[in-house]
Backbone bond lengths (Angstrom), bond angles and torsions (degrees), N, CA, C in turn:
res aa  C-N    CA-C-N  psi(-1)  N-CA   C-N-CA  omega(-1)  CA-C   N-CA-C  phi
1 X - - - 1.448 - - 1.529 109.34 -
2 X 1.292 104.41 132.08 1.855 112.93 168.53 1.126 84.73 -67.85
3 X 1.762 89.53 161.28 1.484 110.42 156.75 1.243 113.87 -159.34
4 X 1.292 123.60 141.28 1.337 128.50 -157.64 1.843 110.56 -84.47
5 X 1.131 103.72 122.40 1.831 87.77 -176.66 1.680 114.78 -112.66
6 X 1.337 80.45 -21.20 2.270 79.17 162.91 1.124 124.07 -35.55
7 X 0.899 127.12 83.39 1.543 125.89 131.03 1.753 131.96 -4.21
8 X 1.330 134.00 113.88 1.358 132.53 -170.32 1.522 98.95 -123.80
9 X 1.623 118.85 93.51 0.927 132.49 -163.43 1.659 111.45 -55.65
10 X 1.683 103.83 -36.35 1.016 105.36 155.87 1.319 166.40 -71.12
11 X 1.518 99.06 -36.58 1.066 105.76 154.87 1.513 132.61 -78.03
12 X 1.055 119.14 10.14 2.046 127.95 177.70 1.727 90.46 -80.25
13 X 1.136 115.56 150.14 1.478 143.80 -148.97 1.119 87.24 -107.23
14 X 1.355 130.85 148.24 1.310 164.70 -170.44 1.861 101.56 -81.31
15 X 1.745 122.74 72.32 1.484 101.04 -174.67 1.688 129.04 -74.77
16 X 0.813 105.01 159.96 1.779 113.39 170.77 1.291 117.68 -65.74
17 X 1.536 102.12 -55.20 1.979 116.61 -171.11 1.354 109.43 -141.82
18 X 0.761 101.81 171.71 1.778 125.52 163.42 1.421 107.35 -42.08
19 X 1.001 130.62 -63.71 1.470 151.83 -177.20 1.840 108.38 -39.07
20 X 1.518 85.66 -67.75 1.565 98.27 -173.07 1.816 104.98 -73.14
21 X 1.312 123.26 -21.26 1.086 107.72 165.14 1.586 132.23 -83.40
22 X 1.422 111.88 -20.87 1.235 123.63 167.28 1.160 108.23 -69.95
23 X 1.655 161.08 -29.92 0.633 140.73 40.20 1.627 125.86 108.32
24 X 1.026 72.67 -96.67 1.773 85.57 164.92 1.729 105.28 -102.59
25 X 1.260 126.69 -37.85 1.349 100.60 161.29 1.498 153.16 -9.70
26 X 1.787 72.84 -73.01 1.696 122.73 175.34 1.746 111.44 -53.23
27 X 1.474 114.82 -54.69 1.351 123.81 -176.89 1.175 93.96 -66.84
28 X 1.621 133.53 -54.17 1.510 121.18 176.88 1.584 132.69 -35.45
29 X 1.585 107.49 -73.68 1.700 130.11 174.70 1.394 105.46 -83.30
30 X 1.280 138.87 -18.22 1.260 113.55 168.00 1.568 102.36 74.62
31 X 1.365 108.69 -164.64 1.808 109.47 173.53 1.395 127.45 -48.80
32 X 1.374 110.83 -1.65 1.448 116.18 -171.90 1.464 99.05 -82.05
33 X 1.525 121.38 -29.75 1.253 106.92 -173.33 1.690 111.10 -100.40
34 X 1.279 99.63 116.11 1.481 120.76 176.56 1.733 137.12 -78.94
35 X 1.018 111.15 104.50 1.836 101.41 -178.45 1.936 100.26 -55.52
36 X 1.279 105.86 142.46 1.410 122.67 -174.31 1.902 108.02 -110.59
37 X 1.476 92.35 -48.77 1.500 102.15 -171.54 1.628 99.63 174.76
38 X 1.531 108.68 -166.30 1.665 142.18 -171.15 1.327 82.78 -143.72
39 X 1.646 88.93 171.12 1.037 140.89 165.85 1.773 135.94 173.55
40 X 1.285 108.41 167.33 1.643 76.74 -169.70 1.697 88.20 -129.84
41 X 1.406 113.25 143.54 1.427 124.90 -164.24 1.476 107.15 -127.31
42 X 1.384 138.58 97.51 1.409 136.25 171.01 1.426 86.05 60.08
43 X 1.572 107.77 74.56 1.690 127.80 137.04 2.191 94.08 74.32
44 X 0.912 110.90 -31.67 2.094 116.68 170.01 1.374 109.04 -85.96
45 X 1.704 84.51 135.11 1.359 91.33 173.04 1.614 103.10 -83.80
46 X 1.664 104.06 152.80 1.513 109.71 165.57 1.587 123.11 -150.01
47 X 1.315 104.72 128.98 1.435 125.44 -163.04 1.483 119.61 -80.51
48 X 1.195 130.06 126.59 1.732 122.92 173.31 1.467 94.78 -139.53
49 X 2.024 68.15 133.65 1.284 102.07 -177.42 1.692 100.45 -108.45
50 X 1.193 132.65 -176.99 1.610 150.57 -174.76 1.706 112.05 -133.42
51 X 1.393 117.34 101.25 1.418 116.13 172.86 1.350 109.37 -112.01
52 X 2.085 94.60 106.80 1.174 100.03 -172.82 1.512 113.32 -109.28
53 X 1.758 93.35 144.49 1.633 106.26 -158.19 1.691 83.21 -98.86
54 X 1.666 141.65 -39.80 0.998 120.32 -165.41 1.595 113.05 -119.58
55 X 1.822 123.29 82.30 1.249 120.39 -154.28 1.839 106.41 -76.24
56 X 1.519 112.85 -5.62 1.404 116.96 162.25 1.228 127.23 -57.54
57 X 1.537 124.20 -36.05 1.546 155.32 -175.81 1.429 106.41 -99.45
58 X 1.111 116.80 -38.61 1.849 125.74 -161.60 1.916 77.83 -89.96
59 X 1.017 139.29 -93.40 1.043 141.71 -135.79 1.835 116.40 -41.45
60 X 1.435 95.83 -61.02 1.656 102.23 -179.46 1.450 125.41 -77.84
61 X 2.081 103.10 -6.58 1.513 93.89 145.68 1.609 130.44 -89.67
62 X 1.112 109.23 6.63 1.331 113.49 -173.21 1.660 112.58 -91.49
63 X 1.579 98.80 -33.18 1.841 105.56 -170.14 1.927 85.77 -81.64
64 X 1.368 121.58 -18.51 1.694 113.02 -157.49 1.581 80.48 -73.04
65 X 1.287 158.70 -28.78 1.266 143.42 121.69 1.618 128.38 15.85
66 X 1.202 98.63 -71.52 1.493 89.02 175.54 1.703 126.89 -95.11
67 X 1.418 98.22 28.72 1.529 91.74 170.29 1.219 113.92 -121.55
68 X 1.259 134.43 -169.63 1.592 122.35 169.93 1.443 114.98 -95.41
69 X 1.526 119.00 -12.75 1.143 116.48 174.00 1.232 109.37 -75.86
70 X 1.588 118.19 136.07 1.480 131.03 -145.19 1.510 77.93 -110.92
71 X 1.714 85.50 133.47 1.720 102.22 -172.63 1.984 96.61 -93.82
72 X 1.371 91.26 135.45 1.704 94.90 177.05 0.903 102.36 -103.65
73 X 1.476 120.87 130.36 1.948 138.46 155.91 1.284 113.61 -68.81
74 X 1.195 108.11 103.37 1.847 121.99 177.21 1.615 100.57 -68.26
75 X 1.363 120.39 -34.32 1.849 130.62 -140.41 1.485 107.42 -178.54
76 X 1.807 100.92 162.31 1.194 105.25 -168.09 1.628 105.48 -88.07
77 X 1.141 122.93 34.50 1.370 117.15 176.37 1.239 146.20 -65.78
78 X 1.611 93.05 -31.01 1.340 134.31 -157.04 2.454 81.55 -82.29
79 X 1.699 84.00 -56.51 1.529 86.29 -178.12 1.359 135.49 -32.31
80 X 1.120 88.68 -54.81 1.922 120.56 175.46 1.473 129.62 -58.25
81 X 1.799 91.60 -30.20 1.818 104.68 165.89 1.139 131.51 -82.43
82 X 1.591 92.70 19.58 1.996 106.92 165.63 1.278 118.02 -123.73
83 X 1.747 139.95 -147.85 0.843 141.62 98.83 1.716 80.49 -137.73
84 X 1.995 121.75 161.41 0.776 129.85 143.03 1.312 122.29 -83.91
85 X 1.505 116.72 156.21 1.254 135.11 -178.38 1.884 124.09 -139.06
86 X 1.204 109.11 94.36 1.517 127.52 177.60 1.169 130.68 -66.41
87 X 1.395 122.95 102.49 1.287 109.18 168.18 1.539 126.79 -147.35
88 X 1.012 103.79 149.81 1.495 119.58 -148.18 1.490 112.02 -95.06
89 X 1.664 114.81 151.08 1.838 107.26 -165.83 1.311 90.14 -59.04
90 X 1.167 172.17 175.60 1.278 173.10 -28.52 1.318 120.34 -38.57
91 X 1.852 100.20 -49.11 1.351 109.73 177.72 1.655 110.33 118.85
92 X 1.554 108.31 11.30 1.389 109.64 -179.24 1.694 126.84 -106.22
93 X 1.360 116.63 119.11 1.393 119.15 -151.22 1.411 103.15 -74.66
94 X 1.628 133.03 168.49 1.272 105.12 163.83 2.248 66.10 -160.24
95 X 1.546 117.62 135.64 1.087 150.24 163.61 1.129 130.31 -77.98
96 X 1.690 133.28 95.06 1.646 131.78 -174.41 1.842 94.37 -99.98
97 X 0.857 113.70 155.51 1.772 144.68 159.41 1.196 123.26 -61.14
């Protein structure tokens, strides 16, 4: 199955919290969208998640993580089978590449 991963800056809804934006994420990508971590940035906490478009590429660099054998990057492929996506208890999204 395709799946569309564009983003329509405009049309995404104005969120309240964390909640309601995860949220609607979540109902969007389904399992594709992954919690990554927190953090807290000028006193807010903020959450990243991973919306992955290529889980063939995304997957076996992610487990090369938990071993000690140090995974080598041939190419930007591995790059491309993400984008992260941040968002903060407030409810404000902010999109990395």
């Amino acid at each position: 199955m395709n799946q569309d991963f564009s983003i329509n800056h405009e049309q995404m809804p104005n969120f309240k919290s964390h909640e309601e934006a995860r949220t609607y994420f979540k109902n969007l990508y389904g399992d594709r969208f992954l919690l990554r971590g927190t953090d807290i940035r000028e006193g807010t906490k903020v959450t990243m998640y991973h919306l992955v478009k290529n889980p063939e590429v995304y997957q076996p660099y992610m487990e090369s993580f938990s071993h000690e054998v140090k995974h080598e990057i041939t190419n930007m492929d591995v790059f491309k089978s993400y984008n992260t996506i941040e968002i903060d208890e407030n409810g404000n999204v902010h999109f990395q590449s």
